[in-house]
PyMOL Python script that loads the backbone (N, CA, C, O; Angstrom):
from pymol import cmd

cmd.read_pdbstr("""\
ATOM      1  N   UNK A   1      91.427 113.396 100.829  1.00  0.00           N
ATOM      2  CA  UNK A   1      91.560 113.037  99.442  1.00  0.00           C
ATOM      3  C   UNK A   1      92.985 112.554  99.193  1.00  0.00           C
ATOM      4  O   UNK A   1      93.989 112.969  99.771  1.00  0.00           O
ATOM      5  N   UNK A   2      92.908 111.337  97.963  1.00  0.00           N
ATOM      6  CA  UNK A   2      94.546 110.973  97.916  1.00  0.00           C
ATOM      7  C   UNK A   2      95.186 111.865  96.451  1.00  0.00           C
ATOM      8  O   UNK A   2      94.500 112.615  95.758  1.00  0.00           O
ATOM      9  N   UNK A   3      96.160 111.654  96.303  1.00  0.00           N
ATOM     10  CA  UNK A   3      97.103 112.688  95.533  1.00  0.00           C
ATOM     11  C   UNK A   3      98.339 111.453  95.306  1.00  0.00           C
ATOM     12  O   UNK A   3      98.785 110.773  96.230  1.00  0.00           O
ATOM     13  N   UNK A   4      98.798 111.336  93.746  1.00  0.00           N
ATOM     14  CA  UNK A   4      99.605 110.707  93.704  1.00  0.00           C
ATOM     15  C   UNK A   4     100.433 111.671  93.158  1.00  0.00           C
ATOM     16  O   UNK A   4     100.132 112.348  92.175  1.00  0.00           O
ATOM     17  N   UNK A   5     101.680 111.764  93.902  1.00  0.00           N
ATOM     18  CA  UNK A   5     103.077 112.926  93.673  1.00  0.00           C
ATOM     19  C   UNK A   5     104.094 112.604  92.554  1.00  0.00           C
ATOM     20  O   UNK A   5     105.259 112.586  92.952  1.00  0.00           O
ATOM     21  N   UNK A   6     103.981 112.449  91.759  1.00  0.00           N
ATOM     22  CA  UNK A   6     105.235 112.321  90.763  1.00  0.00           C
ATOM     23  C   UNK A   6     105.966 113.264  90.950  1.00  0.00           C
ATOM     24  O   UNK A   6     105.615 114.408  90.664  1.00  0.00           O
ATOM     25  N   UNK A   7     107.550 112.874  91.655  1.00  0.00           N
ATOM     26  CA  UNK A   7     108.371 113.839  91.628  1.00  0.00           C
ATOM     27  C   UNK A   7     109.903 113.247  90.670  1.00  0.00           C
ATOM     28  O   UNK A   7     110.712 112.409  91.068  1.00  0.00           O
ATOM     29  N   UNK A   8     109.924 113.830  89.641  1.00  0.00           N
ATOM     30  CA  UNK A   8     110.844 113.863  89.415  1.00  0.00           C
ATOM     31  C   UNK A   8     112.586 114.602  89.501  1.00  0.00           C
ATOM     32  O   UNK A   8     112.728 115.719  89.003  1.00  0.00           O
ATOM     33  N   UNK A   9     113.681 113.982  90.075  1.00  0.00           N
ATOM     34  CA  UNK A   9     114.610 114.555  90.332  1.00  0.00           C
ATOM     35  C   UNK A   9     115.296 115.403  89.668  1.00  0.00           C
ATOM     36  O   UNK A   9     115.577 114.932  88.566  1.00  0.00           O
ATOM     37  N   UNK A  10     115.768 116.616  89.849  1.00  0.00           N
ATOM     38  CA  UNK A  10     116.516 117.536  88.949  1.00  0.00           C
ATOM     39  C   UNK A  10     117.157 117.077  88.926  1.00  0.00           C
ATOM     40  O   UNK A  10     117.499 116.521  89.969  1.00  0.00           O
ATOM     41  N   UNK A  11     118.133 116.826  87.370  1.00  0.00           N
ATOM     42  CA  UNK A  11     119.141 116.373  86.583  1.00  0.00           C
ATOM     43  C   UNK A  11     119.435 114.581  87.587  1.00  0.00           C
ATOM     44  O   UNK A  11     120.205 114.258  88.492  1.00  0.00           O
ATOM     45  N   UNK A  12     118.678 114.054  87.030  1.00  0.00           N
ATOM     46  CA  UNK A  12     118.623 112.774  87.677  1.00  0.00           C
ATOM     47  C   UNK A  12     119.941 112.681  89.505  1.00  0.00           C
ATOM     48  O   UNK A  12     120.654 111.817  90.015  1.00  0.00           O
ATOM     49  N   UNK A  13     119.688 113.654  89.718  1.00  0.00           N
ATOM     50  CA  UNK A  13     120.322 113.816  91.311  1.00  0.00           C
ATOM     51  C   UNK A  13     119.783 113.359  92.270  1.00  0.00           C
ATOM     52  O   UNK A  13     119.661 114.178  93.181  1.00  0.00           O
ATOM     53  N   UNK A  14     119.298 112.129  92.517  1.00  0.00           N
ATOM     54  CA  UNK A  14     118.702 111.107  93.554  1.00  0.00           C
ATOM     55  C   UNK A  14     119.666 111.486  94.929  1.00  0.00           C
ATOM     56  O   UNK A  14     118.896 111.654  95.875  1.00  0.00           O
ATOM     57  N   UNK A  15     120.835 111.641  95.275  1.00  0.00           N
ATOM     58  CA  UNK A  15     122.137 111.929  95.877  1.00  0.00           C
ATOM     59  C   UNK A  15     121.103 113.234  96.583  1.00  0.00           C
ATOM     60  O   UNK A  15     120.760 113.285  97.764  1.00  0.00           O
ATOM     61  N   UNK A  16     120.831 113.979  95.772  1.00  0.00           N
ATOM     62  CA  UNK A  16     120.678 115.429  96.278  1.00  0.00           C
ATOM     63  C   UNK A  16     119.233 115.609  96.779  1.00  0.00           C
ATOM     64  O   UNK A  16     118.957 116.596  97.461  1.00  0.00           O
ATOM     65  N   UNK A  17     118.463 114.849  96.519  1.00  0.00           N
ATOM     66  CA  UNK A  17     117.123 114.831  97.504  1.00  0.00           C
ATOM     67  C   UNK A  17     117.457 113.902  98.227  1.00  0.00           C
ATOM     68  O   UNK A  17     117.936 114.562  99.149  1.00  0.00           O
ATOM     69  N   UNK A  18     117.568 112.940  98.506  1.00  0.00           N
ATOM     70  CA  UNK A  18     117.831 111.798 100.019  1.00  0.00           C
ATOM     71  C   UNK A  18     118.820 112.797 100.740  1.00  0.00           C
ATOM     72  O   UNK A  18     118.471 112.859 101.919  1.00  0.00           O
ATOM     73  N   UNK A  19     119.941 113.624 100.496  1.00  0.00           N
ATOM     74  CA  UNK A  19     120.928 114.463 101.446  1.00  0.00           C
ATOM     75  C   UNK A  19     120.110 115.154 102.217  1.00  0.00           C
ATOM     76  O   UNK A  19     120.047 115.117 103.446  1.00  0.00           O
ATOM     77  N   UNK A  20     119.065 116.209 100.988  1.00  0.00           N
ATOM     78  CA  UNK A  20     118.345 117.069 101.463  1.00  0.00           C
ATOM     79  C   UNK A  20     116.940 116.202 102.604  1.00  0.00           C
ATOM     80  O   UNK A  20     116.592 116.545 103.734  1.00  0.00           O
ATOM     81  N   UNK A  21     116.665 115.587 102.155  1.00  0.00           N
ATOM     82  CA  UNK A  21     115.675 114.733 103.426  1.00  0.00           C
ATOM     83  C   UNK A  21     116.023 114.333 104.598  1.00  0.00           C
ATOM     84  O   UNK A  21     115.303 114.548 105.572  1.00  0.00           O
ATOM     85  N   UNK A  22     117.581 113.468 104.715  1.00  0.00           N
ATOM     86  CA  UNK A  22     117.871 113.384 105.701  1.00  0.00           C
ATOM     87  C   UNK A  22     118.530 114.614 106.668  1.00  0.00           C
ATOM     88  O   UNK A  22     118.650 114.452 107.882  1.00  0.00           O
ATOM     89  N   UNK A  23     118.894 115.715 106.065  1.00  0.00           N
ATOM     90  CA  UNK A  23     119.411 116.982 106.681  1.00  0.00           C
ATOM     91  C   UNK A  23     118.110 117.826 107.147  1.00  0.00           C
ATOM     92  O   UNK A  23     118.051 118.228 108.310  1.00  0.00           O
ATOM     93  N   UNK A  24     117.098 118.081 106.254  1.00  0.00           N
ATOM     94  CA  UNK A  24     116.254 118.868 106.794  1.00  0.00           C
ATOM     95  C   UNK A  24     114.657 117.947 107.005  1.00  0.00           C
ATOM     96  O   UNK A  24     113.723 118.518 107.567  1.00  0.00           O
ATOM     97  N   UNK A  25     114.522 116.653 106.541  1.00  0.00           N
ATOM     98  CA  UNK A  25     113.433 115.896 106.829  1.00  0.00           C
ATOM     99  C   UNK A  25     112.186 116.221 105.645  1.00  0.00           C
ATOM    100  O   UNK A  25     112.035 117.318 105.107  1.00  0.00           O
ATOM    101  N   UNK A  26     111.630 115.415 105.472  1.00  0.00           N
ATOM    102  CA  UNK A  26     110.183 115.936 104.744  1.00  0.00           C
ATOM    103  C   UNK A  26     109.647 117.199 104.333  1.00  0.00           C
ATOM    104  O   UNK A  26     109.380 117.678 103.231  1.00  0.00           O
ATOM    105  N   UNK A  27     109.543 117.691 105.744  1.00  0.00           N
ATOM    106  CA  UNK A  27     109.040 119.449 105.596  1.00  0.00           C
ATOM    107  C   UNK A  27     107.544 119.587 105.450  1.00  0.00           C
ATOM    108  O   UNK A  27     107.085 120.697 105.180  1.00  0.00           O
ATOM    109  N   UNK A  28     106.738 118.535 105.609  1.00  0.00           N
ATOM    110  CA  UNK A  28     105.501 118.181 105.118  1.00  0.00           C
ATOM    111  C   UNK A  28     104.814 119.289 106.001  1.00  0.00           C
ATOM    112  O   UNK A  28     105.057 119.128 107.197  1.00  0.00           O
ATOM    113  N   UNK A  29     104.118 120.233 105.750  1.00  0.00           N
ATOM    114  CA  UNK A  29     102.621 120.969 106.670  1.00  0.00           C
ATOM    115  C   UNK A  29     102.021 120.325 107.955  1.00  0.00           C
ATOM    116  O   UNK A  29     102.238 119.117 107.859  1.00  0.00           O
ATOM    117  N   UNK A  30     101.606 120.495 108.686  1.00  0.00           N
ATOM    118  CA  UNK A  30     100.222 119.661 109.221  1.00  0.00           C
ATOM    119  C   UNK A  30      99.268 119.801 108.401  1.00  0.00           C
ATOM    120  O   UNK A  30      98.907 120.796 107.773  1.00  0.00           O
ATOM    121  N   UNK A  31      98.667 118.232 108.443  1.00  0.00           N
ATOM    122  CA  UNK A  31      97.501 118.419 107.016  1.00  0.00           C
ATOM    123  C   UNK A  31      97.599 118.062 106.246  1.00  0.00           C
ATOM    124  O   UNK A  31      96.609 117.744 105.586  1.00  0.00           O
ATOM    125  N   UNK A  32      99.519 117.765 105.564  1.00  0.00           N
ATOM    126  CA  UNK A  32      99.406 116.689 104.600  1.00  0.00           C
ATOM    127  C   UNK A  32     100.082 115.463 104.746  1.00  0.00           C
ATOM    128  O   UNK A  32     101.165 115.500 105.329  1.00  0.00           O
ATOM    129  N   UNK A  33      99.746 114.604 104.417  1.00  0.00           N
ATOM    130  CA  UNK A  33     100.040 113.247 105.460  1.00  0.00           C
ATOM    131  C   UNK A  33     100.714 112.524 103.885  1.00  0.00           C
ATOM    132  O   UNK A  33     100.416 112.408 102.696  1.00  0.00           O
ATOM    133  N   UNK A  34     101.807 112.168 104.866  1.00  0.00           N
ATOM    134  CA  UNK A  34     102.774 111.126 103.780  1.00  0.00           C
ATOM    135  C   UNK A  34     101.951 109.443 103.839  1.00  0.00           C
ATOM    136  O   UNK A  34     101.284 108.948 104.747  1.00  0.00           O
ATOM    137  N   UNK A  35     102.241 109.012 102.806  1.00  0.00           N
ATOM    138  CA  UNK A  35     101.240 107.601 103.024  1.00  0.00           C
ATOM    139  C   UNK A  35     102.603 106.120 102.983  1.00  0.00           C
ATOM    140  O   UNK A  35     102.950 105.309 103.840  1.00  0.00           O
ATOM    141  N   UNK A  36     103.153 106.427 101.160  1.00  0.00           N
ATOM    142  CA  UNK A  36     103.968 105.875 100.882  1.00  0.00           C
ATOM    143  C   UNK A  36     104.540 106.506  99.746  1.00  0.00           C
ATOM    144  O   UNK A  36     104.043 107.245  98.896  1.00  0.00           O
ATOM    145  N   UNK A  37     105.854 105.996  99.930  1.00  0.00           N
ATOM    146  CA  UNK A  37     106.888 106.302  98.070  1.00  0.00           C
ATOM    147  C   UNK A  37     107.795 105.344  97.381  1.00  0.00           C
ATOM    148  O   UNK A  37     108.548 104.582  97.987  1.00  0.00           O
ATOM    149  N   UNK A  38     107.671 105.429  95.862  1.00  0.00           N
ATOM    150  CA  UNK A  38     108.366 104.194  95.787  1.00  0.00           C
ATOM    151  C   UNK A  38     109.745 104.906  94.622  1.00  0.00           C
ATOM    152  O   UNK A  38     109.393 105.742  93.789  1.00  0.00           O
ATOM    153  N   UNK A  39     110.506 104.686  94.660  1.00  0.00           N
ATOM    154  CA  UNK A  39     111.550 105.210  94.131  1.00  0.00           C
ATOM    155  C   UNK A  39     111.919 104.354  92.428  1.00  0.00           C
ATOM    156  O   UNK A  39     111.853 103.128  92.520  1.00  0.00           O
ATOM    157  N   UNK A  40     112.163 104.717  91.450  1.00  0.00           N
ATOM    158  CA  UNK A  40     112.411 104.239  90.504  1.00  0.00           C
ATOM    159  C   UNK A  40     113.920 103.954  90.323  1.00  0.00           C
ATOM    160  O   UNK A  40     114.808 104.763  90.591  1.00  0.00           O
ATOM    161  N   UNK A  41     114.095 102.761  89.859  1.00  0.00           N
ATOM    162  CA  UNK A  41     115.924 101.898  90.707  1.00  0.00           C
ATOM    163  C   UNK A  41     116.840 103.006  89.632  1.00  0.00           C
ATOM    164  O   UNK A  41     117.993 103.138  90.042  1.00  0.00           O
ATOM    165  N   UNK A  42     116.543 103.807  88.360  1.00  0.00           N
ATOM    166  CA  UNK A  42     117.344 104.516  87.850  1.00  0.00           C
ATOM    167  C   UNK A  42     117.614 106.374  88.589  1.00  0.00           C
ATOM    168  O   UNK A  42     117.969 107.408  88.023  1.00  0.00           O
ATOM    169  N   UNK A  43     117.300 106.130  89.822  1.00  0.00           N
ATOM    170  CA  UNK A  43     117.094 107.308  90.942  1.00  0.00           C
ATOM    171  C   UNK A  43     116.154 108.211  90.092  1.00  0.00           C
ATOM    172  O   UNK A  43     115.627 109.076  90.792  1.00  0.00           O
ATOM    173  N   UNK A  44     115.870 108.245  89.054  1.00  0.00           N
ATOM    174  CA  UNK A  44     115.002 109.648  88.214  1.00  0.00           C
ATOM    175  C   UNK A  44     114.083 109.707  88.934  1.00  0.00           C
ATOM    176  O   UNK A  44     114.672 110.264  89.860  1.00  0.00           O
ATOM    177  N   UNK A  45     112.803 109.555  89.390  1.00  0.00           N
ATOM    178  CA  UNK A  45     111.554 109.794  89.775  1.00  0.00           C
ATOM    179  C   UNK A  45     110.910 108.854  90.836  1.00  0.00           C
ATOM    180  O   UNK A  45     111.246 107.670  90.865  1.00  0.00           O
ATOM    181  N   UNK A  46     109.985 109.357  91.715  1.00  0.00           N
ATOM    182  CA  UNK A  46     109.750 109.199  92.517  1.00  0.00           C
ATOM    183  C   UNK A  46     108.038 108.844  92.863  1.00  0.00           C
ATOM    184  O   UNK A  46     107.390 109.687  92.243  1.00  0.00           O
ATOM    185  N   UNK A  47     107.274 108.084  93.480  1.00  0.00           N
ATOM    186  CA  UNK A  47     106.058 108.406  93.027  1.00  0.00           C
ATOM    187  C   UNK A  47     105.350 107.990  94.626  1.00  0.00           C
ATOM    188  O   UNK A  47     105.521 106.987  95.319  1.00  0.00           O
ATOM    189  N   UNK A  48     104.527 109.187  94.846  1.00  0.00           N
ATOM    190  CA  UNK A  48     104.614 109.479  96.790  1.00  0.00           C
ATOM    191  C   UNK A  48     103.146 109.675  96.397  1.00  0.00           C
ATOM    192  O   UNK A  48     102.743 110.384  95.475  1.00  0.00           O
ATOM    193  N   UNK A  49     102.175 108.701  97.505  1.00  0.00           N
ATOM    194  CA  UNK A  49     100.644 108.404  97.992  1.00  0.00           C
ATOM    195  C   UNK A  49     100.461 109.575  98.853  1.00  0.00           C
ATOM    196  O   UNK A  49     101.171 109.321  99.825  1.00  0.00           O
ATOM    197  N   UNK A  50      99.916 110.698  99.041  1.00  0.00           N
ATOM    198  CA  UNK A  50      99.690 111.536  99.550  1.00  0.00           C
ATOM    199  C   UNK A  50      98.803 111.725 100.218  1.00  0.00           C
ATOM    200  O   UNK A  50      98.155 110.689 100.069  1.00  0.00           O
ATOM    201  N   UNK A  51      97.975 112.668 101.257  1.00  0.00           N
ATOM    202  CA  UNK A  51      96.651 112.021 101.454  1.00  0.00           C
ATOM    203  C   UNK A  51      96.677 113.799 102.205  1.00  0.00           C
ATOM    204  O   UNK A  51      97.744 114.297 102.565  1.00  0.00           O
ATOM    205  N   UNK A  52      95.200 114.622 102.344  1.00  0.00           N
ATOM    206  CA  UNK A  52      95.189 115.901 102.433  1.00  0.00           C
ATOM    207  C   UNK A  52      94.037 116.399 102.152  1.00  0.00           C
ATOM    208  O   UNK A  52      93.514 115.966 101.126  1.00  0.00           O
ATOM    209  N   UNK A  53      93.209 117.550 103.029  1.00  0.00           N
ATOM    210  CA  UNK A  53      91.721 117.815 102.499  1.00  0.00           C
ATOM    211  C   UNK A  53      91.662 119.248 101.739  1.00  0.00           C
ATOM    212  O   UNK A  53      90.696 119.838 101.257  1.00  0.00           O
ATOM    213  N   UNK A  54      93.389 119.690 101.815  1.00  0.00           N
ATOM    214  CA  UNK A  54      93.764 121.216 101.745  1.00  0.00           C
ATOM    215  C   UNK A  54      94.702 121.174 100.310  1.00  0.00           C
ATOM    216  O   UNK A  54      95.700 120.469 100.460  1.00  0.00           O
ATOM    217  N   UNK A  55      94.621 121.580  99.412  1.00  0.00           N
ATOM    218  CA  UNK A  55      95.624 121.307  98.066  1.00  0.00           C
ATOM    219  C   UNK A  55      96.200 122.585  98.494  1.00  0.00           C
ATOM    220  O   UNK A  55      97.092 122.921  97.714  1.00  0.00           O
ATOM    221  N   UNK A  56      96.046 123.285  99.294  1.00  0.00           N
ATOM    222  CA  UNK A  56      97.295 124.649  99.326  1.00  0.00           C
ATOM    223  C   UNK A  56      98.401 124.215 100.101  1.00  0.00           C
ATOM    224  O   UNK A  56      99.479 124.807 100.151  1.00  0.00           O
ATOM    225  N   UNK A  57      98.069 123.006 100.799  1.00  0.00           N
ATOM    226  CA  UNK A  57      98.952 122.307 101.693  1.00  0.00           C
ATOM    227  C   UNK A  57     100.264 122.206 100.805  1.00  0.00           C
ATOM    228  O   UNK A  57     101.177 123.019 100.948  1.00  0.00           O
ATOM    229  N   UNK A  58     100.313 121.252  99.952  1.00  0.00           N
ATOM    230  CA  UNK A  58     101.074 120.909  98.522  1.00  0.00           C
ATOM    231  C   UNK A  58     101.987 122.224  97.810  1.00  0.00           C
ATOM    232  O   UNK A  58     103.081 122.221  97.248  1.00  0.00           O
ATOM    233  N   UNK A  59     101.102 123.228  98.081  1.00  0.00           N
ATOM    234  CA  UNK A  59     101.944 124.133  97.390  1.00  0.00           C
ATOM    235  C   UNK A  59     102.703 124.977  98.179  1.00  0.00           C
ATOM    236  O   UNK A  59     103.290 125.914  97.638  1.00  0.00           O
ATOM    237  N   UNK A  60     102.786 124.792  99.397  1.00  0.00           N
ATOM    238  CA  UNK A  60     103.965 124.967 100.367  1.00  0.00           C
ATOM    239  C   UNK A  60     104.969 124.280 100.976  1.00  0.00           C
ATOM    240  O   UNK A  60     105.849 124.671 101.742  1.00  0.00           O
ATOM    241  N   UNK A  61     104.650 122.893 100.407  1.00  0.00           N
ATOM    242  CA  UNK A  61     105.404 121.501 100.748  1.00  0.00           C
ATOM    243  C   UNK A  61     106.823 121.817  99.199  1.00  0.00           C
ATOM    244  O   UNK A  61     108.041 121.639  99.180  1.00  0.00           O
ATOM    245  N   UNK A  62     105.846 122.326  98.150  1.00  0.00           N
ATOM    246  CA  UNK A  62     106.468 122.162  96.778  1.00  0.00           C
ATOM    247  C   UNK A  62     107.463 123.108  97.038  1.00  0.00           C
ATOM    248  O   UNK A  62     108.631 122.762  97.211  1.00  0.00           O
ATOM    249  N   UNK A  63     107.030 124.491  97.087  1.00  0.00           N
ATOM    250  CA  UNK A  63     107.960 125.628  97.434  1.00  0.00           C
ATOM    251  C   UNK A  63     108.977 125.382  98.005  1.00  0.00           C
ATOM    252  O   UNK A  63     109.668 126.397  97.925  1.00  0.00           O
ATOM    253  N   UNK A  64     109.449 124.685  98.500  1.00  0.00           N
ATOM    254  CA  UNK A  64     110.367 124.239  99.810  1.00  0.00           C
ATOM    255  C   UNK A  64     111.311 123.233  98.781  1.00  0.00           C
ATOM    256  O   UNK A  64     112.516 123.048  98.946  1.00  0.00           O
ATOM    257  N   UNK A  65     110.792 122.851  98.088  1.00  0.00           N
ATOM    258  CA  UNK A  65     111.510 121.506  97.319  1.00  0.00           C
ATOM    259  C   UNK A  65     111.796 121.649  96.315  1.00  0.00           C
ATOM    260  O   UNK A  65     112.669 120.896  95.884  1.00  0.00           O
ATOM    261  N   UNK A  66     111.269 122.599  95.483  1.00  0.00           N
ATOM    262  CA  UNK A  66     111.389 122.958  94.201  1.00  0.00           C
ATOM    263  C   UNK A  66     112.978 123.183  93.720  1.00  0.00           C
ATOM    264  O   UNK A  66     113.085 123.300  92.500  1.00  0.00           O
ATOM    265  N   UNK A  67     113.953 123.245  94.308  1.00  0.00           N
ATOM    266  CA  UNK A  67     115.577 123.400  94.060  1.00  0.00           C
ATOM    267  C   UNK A  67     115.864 121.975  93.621  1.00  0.00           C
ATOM    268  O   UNK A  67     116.616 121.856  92.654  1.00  0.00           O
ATOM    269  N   UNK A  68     115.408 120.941  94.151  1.00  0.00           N
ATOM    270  CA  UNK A  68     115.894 119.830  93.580  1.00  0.00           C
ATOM    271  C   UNK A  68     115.140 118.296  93.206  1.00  0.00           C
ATOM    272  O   UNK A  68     115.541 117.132  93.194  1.00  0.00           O
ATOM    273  N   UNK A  69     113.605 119.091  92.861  1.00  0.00           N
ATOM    274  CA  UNK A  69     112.607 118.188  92.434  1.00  0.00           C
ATOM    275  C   UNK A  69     111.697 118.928  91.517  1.00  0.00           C
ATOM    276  O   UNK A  69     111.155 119.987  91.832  1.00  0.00           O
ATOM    277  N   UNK A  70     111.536 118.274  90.258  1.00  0.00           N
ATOM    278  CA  UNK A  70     109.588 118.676  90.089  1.00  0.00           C
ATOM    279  C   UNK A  70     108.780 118.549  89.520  1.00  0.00           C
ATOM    280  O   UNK A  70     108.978 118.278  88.335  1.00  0.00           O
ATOM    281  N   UNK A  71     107.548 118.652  89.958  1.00  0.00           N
ATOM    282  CA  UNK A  71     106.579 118.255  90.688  1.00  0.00           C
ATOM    283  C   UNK A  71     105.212 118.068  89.637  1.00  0.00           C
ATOM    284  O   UNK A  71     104.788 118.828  88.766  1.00  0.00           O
ATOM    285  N   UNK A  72     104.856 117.103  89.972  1.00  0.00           N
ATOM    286  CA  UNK A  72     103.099 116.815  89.447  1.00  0.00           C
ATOM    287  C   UNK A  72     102.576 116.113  90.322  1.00  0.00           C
ATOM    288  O   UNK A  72     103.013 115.024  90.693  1.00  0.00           O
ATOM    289  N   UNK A  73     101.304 116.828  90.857  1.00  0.00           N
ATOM    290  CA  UNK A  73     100.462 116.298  91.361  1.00  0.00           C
ATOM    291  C   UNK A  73      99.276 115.821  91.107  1.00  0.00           C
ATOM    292  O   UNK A  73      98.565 116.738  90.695  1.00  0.00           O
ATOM    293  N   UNK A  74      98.575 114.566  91.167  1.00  0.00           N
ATOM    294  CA  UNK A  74      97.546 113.567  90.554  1.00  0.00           C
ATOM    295  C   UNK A  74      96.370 113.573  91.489  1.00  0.00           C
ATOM    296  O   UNK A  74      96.716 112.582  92.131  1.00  0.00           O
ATOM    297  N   UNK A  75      95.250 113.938  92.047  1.00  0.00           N
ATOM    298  CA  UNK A  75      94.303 113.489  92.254  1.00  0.00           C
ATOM    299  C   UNK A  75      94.002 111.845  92.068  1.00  0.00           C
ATOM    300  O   UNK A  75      94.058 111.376  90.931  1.00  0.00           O
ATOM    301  N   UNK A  76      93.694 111.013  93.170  1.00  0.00           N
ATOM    302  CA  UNK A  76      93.608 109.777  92.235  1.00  0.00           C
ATOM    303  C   UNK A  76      92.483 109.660  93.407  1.00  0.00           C
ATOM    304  O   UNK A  76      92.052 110.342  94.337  1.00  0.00           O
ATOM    305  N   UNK A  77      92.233 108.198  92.718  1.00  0.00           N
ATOM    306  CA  UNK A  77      91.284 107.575  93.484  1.00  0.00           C
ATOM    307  C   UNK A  77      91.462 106.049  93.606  1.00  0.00           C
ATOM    308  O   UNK A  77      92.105 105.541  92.687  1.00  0.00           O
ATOM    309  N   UNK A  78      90.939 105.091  94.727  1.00  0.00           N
ATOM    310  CA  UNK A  78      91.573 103.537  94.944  1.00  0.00           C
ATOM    311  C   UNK A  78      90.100 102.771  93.934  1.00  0.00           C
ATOM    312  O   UNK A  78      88.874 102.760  94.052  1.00  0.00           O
ATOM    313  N   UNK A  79      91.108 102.210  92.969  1.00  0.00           N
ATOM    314  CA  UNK A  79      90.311 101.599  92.024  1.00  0.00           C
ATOM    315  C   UNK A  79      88.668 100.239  92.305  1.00  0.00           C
ATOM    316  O   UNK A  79      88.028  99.509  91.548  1.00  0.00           O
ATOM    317  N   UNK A  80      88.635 100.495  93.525  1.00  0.00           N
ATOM    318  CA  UNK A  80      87.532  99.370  94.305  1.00  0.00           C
ATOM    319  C   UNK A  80      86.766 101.111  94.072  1.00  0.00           C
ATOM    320  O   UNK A  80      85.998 101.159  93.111  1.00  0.00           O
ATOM    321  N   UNK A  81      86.878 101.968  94.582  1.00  0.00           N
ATOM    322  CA  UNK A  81      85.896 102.761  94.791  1.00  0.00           C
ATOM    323  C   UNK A  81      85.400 103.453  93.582  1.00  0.00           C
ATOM    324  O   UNK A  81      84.318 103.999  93.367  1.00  0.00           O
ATOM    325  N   UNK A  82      86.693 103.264  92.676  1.00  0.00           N
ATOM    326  CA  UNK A  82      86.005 104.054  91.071  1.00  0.00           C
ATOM    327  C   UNK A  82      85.169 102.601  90.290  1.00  0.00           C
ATOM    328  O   UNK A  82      84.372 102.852  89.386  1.00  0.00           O
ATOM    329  N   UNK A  83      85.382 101.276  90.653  1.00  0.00           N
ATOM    330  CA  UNK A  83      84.453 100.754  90.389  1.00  0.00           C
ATOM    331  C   UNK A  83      82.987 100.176  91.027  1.00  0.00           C
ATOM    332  O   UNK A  83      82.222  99.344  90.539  1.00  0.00           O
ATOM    333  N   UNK A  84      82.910 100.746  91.988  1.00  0.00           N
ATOM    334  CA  UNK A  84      81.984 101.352  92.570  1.00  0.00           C
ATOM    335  C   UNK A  84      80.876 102.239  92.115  1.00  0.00           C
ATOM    336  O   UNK A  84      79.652 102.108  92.097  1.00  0.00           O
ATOM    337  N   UNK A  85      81.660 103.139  91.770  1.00  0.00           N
ATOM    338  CA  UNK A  85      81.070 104.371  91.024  1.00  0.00           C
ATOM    339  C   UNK A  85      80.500 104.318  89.396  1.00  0.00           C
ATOM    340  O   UNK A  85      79.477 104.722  88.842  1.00  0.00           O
ATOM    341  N   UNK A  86      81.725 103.603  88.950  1.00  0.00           N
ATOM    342  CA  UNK A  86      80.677 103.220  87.704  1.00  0.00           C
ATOM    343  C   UNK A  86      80.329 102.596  87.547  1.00  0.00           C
ATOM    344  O   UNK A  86      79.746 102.731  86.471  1.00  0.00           O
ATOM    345  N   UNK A  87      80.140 101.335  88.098  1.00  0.00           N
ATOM    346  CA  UNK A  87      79.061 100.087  88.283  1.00  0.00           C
ATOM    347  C   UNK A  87      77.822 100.373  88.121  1.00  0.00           C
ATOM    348  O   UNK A  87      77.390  99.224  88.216  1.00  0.00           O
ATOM    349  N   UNK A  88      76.899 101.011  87.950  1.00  0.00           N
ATOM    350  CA  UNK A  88      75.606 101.427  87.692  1.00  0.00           C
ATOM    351  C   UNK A  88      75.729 102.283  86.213  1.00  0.00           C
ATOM    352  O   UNK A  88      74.736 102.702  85.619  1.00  0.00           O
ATOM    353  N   UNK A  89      76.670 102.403  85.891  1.00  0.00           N
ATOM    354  CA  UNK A  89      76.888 102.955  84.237  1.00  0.00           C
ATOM    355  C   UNK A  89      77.247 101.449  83.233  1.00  0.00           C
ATOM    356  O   UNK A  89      77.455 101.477  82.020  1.00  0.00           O
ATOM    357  N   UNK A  90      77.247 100.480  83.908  1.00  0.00           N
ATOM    358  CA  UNK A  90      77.970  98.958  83.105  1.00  0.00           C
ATOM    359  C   UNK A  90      76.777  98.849  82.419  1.00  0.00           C
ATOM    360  O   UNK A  90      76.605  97.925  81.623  1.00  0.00           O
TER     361      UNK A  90
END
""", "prot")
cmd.dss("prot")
cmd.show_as("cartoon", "prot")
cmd.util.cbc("prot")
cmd.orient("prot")
């Protein structure tokens, strides 16, 4: 299942999560798979394609990060397949 991550940076400190990534790396579980992230150019927030069949995965990825991010996580779905789905409701 995909998961879209809105992470927003504590006190807009972009500086202090890229330090922390490149010093200790991702930290991701086995199980939850990074896809893509796209960074917003005012460093505030962050927004990461996730992908995972385990949502407890997430909440040990979060724990770990929570000092200088946080966190909402989105359930989503790729818009070909939600119109898919309601195509027989048109």
């Amino acid at each position: 299942m995909l998961f879209m991550v809105v992470e927003k940076f504590r006190n807009q400190d972009g500086k202090a999560v890229y330090r922390k990534l490149r010093d200790s790396g991702r930290g991701l579980p086995d199980g939850l798979k990074f896809v893509a992230s796209y960074v917003t150019a005012d460093l505030d927030r962050c927004f990461q394609l996730m992908e995972t069949d385990d949502i407890t995965l997430f909440q040990r990825w979060i724990a770990d990060w929570q000092d200088v991010v946080e966190f909402e996580v989105v359930p989503v779905v790729e818009g070909k397949a939600t119109r898919q789905a309601i195509e027989p409701l048109l």
